[in-house]
C-alpha positions in Angstrom: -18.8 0.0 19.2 -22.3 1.0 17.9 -22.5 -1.7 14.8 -21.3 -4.1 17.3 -24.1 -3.3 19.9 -26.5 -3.8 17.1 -24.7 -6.9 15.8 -24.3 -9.1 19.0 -28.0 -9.7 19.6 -28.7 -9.9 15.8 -26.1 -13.4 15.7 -27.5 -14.4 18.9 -31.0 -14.1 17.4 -29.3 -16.2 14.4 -28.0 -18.7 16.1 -30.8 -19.7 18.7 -34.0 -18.4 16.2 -35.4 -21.3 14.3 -36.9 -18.4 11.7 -33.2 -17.1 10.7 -32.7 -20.2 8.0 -35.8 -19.0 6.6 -34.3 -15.4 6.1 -31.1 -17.9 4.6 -29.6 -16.2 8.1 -26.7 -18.9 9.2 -24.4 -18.8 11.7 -20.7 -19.5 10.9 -18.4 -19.0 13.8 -18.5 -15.8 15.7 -19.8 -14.5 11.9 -23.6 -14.6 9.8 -23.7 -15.7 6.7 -26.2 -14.5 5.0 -27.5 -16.5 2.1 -28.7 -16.2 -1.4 -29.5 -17.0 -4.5 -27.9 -13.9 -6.6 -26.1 -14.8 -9.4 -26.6 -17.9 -9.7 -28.5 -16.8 -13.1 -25.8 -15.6 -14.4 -23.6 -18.6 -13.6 -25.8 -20.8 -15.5 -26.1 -18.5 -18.2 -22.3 -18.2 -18.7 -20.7 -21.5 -17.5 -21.9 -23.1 -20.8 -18.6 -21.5 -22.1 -16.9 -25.1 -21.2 -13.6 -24.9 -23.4 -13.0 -20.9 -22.5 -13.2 -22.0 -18.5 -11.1 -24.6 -19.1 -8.8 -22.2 -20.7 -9.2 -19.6 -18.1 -8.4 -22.5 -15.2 -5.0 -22.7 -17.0 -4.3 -18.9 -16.9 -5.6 -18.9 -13.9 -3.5 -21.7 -12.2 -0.2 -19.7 -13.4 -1.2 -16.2 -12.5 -1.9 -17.6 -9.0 1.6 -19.9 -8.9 3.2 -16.2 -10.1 1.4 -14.3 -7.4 2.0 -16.9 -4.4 6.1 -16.6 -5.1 5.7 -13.4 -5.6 4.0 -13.1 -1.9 6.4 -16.0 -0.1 9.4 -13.4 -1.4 7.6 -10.3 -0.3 7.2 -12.0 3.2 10.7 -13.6 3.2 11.7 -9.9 2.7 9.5 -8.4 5.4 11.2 -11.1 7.6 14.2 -9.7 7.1 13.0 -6.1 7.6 11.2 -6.8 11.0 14.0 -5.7 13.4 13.6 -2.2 11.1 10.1 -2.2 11.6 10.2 -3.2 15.3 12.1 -0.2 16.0 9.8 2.3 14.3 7.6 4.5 15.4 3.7 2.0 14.8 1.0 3.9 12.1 -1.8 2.3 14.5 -4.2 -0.8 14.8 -6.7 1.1 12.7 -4.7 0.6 9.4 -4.6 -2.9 9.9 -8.9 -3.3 9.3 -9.5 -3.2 5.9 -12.6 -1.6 6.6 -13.4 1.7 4.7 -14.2 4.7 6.9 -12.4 2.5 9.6 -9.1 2.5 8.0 -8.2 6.3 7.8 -6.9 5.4 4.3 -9.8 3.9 3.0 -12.3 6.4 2.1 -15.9 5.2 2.9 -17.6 5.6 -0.5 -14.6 4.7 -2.7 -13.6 2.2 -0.5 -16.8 0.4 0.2 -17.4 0.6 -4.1 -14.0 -1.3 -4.5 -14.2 -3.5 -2.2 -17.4 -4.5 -3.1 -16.6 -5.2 -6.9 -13.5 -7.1 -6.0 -15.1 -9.6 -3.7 -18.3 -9.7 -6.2 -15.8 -10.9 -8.8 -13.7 -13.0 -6.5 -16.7 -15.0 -5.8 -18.4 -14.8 -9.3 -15.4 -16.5 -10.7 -15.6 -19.0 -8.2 -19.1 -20.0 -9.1 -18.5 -19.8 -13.0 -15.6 -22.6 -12.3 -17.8 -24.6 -10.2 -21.0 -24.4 -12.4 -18.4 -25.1 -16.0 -17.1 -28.5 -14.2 -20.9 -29.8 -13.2 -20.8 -28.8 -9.7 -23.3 -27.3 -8.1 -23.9 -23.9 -6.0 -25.9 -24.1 -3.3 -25.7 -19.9 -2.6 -24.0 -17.6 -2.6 -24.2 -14.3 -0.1 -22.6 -12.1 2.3 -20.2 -13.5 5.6 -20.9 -10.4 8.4 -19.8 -10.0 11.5 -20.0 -6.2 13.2 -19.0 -5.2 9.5 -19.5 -7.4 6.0 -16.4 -9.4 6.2 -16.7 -11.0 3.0 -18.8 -12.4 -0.1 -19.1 -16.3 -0.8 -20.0 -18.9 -3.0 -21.2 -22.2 -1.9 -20.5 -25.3 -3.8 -22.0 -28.5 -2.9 -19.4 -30.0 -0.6 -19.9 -33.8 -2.1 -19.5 -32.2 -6.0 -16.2 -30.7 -4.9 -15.1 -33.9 -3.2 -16.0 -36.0 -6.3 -14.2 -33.8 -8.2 -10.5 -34.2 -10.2 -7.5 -32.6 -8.4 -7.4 -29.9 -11.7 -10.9 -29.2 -11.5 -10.4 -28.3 -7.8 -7.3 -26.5 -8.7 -9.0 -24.2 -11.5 -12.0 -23.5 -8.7 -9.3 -22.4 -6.3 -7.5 -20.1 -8.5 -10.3 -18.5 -10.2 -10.9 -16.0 -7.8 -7.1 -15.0 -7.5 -6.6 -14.7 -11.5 -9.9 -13.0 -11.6 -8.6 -10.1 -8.8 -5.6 -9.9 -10.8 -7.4 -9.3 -14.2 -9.7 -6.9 -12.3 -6.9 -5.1 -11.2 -5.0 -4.5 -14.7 -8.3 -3.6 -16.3 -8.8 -0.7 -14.1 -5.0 0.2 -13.9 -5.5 0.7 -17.2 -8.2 3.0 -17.4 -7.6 5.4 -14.8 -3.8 5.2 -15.5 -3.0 5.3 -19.1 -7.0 5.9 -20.8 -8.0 8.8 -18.7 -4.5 10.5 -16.5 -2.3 9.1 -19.7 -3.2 12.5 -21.4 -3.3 15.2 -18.9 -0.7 17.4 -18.4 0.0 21.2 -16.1 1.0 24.4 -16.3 3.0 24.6 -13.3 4.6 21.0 -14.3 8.4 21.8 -13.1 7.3 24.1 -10.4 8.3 23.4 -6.8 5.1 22.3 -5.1 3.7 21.3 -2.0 2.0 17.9 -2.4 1.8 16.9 1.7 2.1 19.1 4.9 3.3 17.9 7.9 0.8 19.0 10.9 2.8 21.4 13.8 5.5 22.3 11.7 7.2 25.6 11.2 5.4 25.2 7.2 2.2 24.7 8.6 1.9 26.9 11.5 3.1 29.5 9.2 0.1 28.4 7.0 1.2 27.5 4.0 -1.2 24.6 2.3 -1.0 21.5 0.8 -1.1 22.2 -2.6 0.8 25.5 -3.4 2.7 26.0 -5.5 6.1 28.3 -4.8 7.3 30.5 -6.9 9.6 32.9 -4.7 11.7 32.4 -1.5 12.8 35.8 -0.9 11.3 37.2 -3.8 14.0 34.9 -6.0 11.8 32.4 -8.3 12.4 29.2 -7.1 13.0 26.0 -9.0 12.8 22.5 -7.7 16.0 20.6 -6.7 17.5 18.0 -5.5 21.0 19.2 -6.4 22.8 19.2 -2.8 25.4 21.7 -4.0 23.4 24.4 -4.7 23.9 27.3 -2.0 21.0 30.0 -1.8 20.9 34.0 -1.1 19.7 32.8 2.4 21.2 30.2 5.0 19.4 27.4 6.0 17.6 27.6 8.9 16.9 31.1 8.1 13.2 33.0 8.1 12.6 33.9 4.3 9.4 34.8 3.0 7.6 32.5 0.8 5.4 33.8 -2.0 3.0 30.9 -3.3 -0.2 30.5 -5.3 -3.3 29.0 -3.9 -6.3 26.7 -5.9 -8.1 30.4 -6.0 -5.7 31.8 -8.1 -4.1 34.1 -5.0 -0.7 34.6 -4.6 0.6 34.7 -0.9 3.1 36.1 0.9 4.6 34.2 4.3 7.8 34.0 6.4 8.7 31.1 7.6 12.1 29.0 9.0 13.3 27.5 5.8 15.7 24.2 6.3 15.8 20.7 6.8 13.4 20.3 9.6 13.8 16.1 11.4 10.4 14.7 11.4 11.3 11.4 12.8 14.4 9.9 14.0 14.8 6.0 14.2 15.5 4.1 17.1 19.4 2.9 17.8 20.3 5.1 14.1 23.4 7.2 14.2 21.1 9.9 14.5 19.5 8.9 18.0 23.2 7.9 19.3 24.0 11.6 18.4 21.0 13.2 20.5 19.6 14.7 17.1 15.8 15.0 18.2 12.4 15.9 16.0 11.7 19.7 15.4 15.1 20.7 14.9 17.1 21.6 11.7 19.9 20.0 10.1 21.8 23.5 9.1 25.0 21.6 7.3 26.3 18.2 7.4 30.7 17.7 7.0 31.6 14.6 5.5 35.5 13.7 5.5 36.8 13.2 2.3 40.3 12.1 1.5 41.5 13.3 5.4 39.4 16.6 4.5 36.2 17.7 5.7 33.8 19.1 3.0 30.5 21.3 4.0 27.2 20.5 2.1 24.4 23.2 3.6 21.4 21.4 3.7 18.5 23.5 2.2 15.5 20.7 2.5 14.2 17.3 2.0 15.2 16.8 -1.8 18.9 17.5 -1.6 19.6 16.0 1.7 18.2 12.7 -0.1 20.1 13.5 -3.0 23.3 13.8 -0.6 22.7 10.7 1.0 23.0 9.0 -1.6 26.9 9.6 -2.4 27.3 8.6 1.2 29.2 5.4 1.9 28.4 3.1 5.1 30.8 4.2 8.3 31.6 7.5 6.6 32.7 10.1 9.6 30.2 13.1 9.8 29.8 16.4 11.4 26.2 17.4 11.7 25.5 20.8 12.7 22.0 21.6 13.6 19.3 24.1 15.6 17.0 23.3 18.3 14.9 25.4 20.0 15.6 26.0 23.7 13.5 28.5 26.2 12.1 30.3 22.7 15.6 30.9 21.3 17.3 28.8 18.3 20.5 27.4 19.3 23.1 26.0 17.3 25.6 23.4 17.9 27.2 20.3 16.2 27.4 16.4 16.4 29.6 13.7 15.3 28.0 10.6 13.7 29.1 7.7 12.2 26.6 6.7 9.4 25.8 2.7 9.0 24.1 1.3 6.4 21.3 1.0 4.5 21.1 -0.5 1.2 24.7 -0.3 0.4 24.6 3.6 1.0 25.3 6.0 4.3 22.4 5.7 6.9 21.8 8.7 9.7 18.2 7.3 10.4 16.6 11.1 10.3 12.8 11.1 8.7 13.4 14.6 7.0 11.2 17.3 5.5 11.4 21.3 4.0 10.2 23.0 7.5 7.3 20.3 7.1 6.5 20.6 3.4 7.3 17.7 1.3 8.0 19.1 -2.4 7.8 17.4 -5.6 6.7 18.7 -9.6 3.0 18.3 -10.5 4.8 16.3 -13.3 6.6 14.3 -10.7 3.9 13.5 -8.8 1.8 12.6 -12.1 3.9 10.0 -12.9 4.5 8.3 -9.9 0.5 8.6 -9.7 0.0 6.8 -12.9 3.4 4.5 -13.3 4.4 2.1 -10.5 8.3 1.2 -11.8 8.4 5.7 -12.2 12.5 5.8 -11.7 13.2 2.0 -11.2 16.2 1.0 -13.4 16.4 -2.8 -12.5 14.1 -5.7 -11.9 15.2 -5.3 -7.8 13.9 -1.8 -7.7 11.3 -2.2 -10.5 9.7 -4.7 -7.9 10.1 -1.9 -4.7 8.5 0.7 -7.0 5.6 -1.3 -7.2 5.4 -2.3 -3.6 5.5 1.2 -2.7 2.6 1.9 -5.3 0.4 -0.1 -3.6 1.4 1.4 -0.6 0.7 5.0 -2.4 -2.4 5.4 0.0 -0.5 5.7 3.4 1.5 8.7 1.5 -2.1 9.9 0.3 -1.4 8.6 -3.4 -4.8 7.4 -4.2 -3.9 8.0 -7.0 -3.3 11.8 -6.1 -3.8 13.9 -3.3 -7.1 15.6 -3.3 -5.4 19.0 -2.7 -3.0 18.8 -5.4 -6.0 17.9 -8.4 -6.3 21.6 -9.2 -2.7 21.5 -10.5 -4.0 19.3 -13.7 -6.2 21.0 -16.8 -8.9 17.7 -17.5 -12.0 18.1 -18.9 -15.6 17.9 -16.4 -12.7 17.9 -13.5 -15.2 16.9 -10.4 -16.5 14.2 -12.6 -13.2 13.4 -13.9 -11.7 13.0 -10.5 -14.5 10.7 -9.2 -14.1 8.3 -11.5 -10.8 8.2 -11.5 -10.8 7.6 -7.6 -13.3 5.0 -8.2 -11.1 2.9 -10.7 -7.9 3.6 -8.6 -10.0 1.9 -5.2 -11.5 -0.6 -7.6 -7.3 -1.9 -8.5 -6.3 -1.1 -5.2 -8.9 -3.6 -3.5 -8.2 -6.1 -6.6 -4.7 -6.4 -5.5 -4.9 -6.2 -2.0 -7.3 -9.4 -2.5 -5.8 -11.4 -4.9 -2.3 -11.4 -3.1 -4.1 -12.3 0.1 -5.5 -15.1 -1.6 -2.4 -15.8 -3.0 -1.3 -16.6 0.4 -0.3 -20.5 0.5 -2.0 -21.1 3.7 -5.9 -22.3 4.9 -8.2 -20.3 4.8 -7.3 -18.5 1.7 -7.6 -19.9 -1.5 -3.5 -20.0 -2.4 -3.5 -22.4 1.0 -6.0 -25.3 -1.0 -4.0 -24.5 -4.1 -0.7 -25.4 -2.5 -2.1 -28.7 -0.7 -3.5 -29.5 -4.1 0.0 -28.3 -6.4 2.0 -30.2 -3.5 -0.6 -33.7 -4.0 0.3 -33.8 -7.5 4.3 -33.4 -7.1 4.1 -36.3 -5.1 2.7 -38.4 -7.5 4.9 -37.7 -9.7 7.8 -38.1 -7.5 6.3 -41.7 -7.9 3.8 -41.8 -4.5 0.7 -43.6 -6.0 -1.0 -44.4 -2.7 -3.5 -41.9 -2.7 -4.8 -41.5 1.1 -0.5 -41.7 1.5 -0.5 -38.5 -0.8 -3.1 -36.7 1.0 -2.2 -37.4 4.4 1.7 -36.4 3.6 0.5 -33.0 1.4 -1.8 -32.3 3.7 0.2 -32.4 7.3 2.9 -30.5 5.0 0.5 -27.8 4.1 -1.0 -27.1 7.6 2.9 -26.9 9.1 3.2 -24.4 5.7 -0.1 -22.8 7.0 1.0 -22.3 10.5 4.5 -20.7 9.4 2.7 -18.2 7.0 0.0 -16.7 9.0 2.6 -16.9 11.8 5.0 -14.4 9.4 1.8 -12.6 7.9 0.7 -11.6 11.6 4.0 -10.7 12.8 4.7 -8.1 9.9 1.5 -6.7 10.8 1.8 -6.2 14.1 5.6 -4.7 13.3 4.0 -2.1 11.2 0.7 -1.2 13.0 2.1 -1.5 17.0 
């Protein structure tokens, strides 16, 4: 609300001030750009490079035609998902800005350093195309509206109209290819140059790498970040082996022993079981009356006419348990809920659906609100996106849910749980390495949204221009025929994606 008290009369001193052009102050829409001449040195240094641009425009025209089917399928997917993501619980408006210190996943100074590299590039790579084919920049600059929305690179409009269809192509998808490059250069740095070689001395250790606020964990006060090493003063071992049965029931108060960053070792009881987090709307689970807050003390499965008890310890096994499940499998879930201070027990029957081929109860689950992994587990999903995949289908989920590493506070690890790594200078070590992570993370997120074959972004001119020469080669030679046909084609196109592209939004964020 403050910047945009201070923005509104700054555009309306813009748009009605005949001093603001002066300033290279401009309005554009509800937005300022703000114009200048930066860069434009460089440009004309480098753009004498004729044959490597022409080279690049290649590279560039197939890493973008790679990244737009890769963001058509990703959508088509979503599509598929929404009824999913309808009925979930919404992470909030606020993680749809992609606005650091907005966003609560983008930090402000990590995020505002990304970001501003991967636009800088974006448009550098735009001008470096224009300036190698003989067209000229008129500015470049900053688009802002309440907060900087954006840099830009002007060509001259008439250049770009004179222009070849594959010069216009190579301007398009320089910016994309360039994001994309950007990306994989700092991937590789922070991932394999500088957390390629570090390693812990707790690696196979049960640890906690997130807490869940208000759960029987946290009020207990156990951190993010300890490690365990006793549950009733028996050493403890990560699993995710569901047949394991312990010296204690689940559901049952042991005390915890765990060490701290300090060095301390602690001592705290605590209800120890699978505590329900979430539960999904119209699941097996919800039909059941299974609620958030309670425990999931065994779950009965019939097998062969015979019903076989699995105690369910936490979050790792009860994954692990699911996963030898079958669609419309009977169950018997017994569970504990709290009722007038006491913990009652009783039992459910559910009938699980399905959910990629496997048994679905639609329960979000946790270890009484601590989610456990290795350091070593969580050091190589931090540093390699396909970390377990063992096919292209789940090779391409792994790195969706990479990307997506921030909402689980993967950037690329949990602040809390750096201490659990011996590197060398460690505070400076850990900046950079956040740095270079926010630097690929903006890259991507930027490149695929260009990649997006609709107006305004850049994959939307590349389409109408990709779709113009198909036609003349389907043997259309009439050229204001070709345009008119790509380009009613590539506004319907334009209309359908943002149409899809706003509607998964709103199904994740509401």
């Amino acid at each position: 609300m403050i910047l945009a008290i201070i923005y509104v009369p700054f555009y309306f001193w813009v748009r009605f001030s005949p001093n603001a052009a002066k300033y290279g102050l401009v309005k554009y829409g509800p937005t300022v750009m703000i114009k200048t001449k930066l860069g434009t040195k460089l440009m004309e240094k480098w753009c004498v490079y004729t044959r490597f641009w022409r080279f690049f425009g290649t590279l560039s025209l197939v890493i973008s035609a790679i990244l737009m089917a890769g963001i058509i399928f990703i959508m088509i997917v979503g599509m598929s998902n929404l009824a999913s993501n309808l009925s979930a619980p919404g992470i909030g408006i606020e993680y749809a800005l992609a606005i650091p210190g907005l966003n609560p996943i983008l930090p402000i100074w990590y995020g505002i350093i990304g970001l501003f590299v991967a636009m800088i590039i974006h448009e550098l790579a735009h001008g470096m195309q224009t300036r190698s084919n003989d067209m000229r920049v008129e500015s470049t600059g900053l688009l802002y509206g309440v907060v900087p929305l954006g840099a830009f690179v002007e060509p001259n409009v008439e250049d770009v109209e004179k222009s070849t269809r594959r010069v216009k192509l190579d301007l398009y998808s320089a910016g994309i290819s360039t994001n994309f490059i950007g990306a994989a250069v700092a991937f590789f740095l922070f991932a394999v140059l500088m957390m390629g070689g570090i390693s812990s001395n707790y690696g196979d250790s049960a640890a906690v790498y997130s807490m869940t606020g208000n759960s029987p964990a946290y009020d207990a006060g156990i951190p993010s970040g300890a490690i365990i090493l006793t549950v009733d003063g028996n050493p403890y071992v990560y699993s995710d082996d569901y047949t394991i049965n312990y010296s204690w029931d689940p559901g049952e108060g042991v005390t915890i022993t765990y060490l701290t960053e300090d060095g301390e070792k602690i001592a705290h009881d605590v209800k120890w079981g699978l505590y329900i987090e979430s539960i999904t709307s119209s699941s097996p689970a919800e039909k059941a009356g299974l609620k958030p807050k309670m425990f999931i003390l065994s779950i009965d499965i019939e097998v062969d006419g015979n019903r076989e008890t699995y105690q369910m310890y936490g979050g790792p096994e009860f994954k692990s348990f699911m996963n030898i499940t079958t669609p419309n499998t009977k169950a018997w879930i017994t569970y504990s809920e709290l009722v007038g201070g006491s913990w009652i027990e009783d039992e459910v029957e559910v009938t699980l659906s399905s959910k990629n081929g496997i048994g679905f109860l639609g329960v979000g689950t946790t270890t009484s609100g601590m989610n456990f992994m290795t350091p070593n587990m969580v050091l190589d999903k931090a540093r390699n996106p396909i970390n377990g995949a063992d096919s292209i289908t789940s090779a391409a989920t792994s790195v969706m849910a990479y990307i997506g590493g921030p909402f689980q506070g993967f950037s690329p690890l949990p602040e809390s749980v750096q201490w659990w790594y011996d590197v060398p200078l460690e505070d400076l070590f850990w900046i950079i390495v956040s740095i270079l992570y926010w630097i690929f993370w903006f890259n991507i997120m930027l490149g695929v949204s260009n990649a997006i074959p609709a107006y305004p972004f850049d994959g939307g001119y590349i389409f109408l221009g990709g779709l113009n020469g198909l036609l003349e080669k389907l043997g259309i030679k009439d050229s204001e025929r070709r345009e008119k046909i790509s380009g009613n084609v590539t506004g319907y196109v334009s209309m359908i994606m943002i149409f899809m592209f706003v509607l998964m939004i709103a199904s994740v964020v509401f």
